[in-house]
C-alpha positions in Angstrom: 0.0 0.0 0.0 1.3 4.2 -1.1 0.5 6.7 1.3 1.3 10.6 0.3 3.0 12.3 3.6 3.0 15.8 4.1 6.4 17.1 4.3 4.7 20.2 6.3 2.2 19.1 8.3 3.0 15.6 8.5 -0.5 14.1 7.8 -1.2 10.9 5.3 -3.3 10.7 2.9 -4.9 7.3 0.9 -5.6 9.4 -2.1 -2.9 10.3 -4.7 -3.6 13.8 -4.1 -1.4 16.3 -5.7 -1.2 18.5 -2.7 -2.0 18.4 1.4 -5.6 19.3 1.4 -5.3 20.2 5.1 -2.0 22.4 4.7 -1.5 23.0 0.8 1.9 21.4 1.5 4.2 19.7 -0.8 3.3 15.5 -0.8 5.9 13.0 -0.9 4.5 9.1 -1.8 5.3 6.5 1.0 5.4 2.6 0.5 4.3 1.0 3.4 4.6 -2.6 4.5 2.4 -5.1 3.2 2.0 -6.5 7.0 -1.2 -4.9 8.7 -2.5 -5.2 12.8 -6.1 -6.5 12.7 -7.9 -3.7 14.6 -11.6 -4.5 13.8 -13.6 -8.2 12.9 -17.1 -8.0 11.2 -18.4 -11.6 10.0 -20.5 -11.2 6.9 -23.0 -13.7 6.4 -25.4 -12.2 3.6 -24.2 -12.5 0.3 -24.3 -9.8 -2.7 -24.0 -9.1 -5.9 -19.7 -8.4 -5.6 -19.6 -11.0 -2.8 -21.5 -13.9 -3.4 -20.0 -16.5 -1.4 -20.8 -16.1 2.2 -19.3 -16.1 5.1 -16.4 -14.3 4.9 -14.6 -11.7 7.4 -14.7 -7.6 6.8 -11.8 -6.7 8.4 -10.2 -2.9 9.5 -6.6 -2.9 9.0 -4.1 -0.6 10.5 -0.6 -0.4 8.8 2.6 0.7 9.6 1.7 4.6 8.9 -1.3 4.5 11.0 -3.5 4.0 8.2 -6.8 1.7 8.3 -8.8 0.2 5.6 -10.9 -2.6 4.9 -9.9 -5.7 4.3 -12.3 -9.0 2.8 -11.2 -12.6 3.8 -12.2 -16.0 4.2 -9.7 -16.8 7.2 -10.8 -16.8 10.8 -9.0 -13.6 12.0 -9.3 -12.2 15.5 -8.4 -8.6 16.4 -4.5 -8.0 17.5 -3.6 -10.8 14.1 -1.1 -9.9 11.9 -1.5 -10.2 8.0 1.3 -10.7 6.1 2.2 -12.5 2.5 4.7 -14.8 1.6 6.3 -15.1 -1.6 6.0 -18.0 -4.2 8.5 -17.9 -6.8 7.8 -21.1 -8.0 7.2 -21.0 -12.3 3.0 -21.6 -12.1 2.7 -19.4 -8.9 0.0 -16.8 -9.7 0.3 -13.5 -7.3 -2.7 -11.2 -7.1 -3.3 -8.0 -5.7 -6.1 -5.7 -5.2 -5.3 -1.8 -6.2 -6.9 0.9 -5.1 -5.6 4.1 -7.3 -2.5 3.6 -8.0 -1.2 0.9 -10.5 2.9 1.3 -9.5 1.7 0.0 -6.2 0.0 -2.9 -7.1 3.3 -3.6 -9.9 5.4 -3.3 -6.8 3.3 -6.0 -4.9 3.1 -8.1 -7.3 6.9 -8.7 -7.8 7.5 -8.5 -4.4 5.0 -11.5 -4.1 6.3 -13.7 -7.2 10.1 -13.0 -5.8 10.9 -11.8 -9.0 13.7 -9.4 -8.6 15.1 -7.4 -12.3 18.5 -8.3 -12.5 19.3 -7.7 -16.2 19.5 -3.9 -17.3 18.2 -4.8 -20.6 14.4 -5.3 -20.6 11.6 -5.7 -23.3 8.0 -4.8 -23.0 5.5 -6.3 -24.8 2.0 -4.4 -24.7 -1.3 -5.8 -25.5 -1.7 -3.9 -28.6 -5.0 -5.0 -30.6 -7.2 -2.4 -31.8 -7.1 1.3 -32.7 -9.7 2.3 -29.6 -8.5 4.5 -26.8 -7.9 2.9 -23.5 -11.7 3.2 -22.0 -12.4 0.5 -24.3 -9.7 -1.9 -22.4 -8.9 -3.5 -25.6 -4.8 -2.4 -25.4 -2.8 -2.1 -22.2 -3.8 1.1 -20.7 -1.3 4.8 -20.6 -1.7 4.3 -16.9 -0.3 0.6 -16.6 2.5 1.2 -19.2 4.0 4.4 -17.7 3.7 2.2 -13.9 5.6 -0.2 -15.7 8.4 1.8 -17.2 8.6 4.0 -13.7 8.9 0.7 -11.8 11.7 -0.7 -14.2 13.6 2.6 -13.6 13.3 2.5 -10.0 15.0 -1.2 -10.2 17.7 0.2 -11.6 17.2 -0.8 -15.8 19.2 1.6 -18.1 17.6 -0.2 -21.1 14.2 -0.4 -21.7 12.8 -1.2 -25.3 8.7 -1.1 -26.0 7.9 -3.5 -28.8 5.0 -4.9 -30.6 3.3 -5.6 -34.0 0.3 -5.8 -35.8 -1.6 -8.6 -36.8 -4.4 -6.9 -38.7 -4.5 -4.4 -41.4 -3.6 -1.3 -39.3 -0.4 -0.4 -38.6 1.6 -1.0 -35.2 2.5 2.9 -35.6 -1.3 3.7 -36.0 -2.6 1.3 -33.2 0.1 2.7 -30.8 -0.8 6.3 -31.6 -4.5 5.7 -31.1 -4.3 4.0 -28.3 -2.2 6.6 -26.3 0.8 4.2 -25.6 3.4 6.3 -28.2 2.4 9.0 -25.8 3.7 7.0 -22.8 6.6 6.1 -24.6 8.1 9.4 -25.9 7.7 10.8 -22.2 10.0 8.1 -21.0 12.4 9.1 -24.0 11.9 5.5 -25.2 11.5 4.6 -29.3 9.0 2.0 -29.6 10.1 -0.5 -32.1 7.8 -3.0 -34.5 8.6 -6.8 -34.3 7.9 -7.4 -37.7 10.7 -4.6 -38.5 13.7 -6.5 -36.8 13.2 -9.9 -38.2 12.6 -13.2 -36.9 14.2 -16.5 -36.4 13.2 -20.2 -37.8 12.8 -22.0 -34.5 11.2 -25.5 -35.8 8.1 -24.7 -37.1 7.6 -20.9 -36.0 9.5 -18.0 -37.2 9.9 -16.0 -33.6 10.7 -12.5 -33.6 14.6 -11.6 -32.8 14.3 -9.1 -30.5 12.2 -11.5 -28.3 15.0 -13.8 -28.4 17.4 -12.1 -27.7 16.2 -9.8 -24.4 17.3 -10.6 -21.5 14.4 -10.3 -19.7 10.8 -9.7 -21.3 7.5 -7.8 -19.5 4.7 -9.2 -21.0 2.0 -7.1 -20.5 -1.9 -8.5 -21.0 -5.0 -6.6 -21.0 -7.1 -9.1 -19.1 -10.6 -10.0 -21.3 -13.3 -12.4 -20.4 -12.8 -15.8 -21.8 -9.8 -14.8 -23.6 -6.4 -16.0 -22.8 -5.5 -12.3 -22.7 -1.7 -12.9 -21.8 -0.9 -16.0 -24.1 -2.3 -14.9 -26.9 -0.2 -11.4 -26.8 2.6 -13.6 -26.8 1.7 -15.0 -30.0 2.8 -11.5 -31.2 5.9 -13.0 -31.4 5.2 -15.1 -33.9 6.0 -13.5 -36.9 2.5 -12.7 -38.7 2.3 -14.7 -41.8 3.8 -18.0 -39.8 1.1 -17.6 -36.9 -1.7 -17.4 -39.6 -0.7 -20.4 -41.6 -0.5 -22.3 -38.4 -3.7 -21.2 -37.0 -5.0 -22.2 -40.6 -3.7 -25.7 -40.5 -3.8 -26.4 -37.0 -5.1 -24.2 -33.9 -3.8 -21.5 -31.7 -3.5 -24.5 -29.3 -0.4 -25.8 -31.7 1.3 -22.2 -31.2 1.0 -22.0 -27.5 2.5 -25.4 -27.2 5.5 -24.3 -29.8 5.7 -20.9 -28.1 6.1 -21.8 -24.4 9.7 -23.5 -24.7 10.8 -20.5 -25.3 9.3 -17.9 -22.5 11.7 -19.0 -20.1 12.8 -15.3 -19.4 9.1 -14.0 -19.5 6.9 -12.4 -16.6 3.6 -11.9 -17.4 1.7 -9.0 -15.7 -1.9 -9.0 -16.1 -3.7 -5.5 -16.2 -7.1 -6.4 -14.4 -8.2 -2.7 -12.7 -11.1 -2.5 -15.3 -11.6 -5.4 -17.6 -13.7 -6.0 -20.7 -16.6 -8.7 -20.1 -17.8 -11.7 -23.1 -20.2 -8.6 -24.0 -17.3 -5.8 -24.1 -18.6 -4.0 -22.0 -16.4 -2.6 -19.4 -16.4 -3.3 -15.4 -14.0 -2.2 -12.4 -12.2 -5.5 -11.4 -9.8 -3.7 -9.4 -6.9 -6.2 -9.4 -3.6 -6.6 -10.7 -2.2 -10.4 -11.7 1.2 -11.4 -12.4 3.3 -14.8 -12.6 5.8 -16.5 -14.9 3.7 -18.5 -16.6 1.1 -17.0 -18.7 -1.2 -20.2 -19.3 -1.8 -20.2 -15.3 -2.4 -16.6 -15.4 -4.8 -16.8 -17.7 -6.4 -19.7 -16.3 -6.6 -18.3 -12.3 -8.5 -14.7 -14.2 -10.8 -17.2 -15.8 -11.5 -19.6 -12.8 -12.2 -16.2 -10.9 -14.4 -14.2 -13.3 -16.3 -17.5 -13.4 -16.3 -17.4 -17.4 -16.9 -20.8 -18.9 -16.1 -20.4 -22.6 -12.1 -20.1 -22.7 -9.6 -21.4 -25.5 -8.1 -25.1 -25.0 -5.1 -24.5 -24.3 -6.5 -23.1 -20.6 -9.1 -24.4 -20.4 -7.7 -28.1 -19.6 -5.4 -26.8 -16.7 -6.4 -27.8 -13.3 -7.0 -24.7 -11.6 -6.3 -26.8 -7.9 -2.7 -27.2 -9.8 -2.1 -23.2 -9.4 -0.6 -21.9 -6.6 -1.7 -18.4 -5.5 -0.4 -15.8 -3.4 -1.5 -12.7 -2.2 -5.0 -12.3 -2.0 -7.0 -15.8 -3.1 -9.1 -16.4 -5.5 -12.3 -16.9 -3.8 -11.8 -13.6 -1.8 -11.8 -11.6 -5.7 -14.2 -14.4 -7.6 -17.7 -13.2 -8.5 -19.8 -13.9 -11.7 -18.5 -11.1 -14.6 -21.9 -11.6 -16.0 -23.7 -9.4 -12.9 -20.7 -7.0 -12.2 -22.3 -3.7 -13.8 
């Protein structure tokens, strides 16, 4: 959790306000611990619309700056309990964390509860870039999440930070990234987004996989989270180079690429963007979570299992969700039916 501090008046503040509203003074942002004090216990025992399962504890936390805020778990808390995360750095470990205003925090989080620490200086982004719509639409990776992204990597200490991505429809990566206010994002970071399909590709087997991808040391793969889609795999298939992944959807199934692909994500973390989401019906809903993990197909899978969507491609769909270790905040304190969330 970010608190802003007053440098004046010493007061905190949830809200990423630009100023102190009680002094006008200067704010500074604050990262506090993850570990809270239980001050407060209210069992719930009536479900709703955004909580359906019932019972479950509404707690009031207390953190290290004093702050309190509510808190939604399944565990039998009583008041004076600590809560506190572990890590799981295991490959299929899929963290999760709820995000209030502020997407750097929940990036933050979510490496600190995958133990994923960047240790190469080189790093490659991979946005979900799909359609020329602006970001309400939550069919790219949002302004917000990329900028978060690109501010965390610099705070870690990465000199090198390339944005990449290509087109797999009739507009142009230039176009798409324009449109959908990520070249934006880009230029303020003085970073030169580059198109795959521009730096040429390498015959691995069957597929022809871009050459950038291959040869960054580490890769951010970024996935706009969308009902019964397998929103982080298949922006990996943007590696692929265009005319390859066509013929082999053509011949086969997307379920023969994500097989071919996954040998070589090895150096991949997946973060899945999940504040608002797009439902089966595109329409739009607050989620309010973020997702991340090293392997995309369990990503993927856990957002599924969690939105309660049945219709999902194959290559997911199979996984046994009881197989996916979580960590952070579980599933069943986050899943509701993405059908009745209006």
């Amino acid at each position: 959790m970010v608190v802003y501090k007053c440098k004046k008046c010493d007061k905190t503040w949830q809200h990423p306000v630009k100023i102190c509203p009680f002094c006008l003074g200067e704010l500074e942002r604050v990262k506090c611990s993850m570990r809270a004090k239980v001050v407060a216990v209210s069992k719930v025992s009536i479900p709703s619309l955004l909580h359906p399962k019932v019972p479950y504890n509404a707690l009031v936390l207390e953190n290290d700056q004093g702050v309190k805020y509510a808190y939604k778990t399944f565990a039998e808390v009583s008041v004076g309990d600590m809560i506190d995360y572990e890590s799981d750095s295991s490959n299929k470990a899929v963290s999760i964390w709820r995000i209030n205003y502020e997407s750097l925090d929940g990036i933050e989080n979510i490496f600190q509860l995958s133990g994923v620490k960047i240790s190469s200086k080189d790093v490659l982004i991979i946005p979900s870039l799909n359609n020329p719509n602006h970001a309400y639409f939550r069919e790219n990776t949002s302004p917000e999440f990329l900028d978060a992204t690109i501010s965390f990597l610099k705070s870690s200490g990465v000199t090198n930070i390339t944005v990449a991505q290509q087109s797999f429809s009739d507009v142009p990566t230039g176009v798409l990234a324009q449109k959908s206010g990520l070249l934006d994002i880009c230029l303020k970071h003085g970073i030169t987004p580059i198109d795959l399909a521009e730096k040429g590709f390498i015959k691995r087997g069957e597929l022809e996989i871009s050459k950038a991808f291959l040869e960054a040391g580490t890769v951010l793969n970024l996935g706009i989270m969308r009902a019964g889609k397998a929103s982080t795999t298949e922006n990996l298939f943007k590696i692929v180079k265009k005319d390859n992944y066509s013929a082999l959807k053509y011949l086969y199934s997307e379920d023969r690429i994500a097989t071919g692909i996954n040998e070589y994500l090895g150096n991949v973390f997946n973060l899945g963007e999940s504040y608002f989401i797009q439902r089966e019906d595109k329409f739009t809903v607050y989620w309010g979570t973020i997702m991340g993990s090293r392997d995309s197909f369990s990503l993927d899978r856990v957002f599924n299992h969690a939105t309660m969507t049945e219709k999902m491609p194959g290559f997911i769909k199979g996984i046994d969700i009881d197989t996916i270790p979580t960590v952070g905040r579980s599933i069943e304190e986050i899943r509701r039916d993405i059908k009745l969330v209006l």
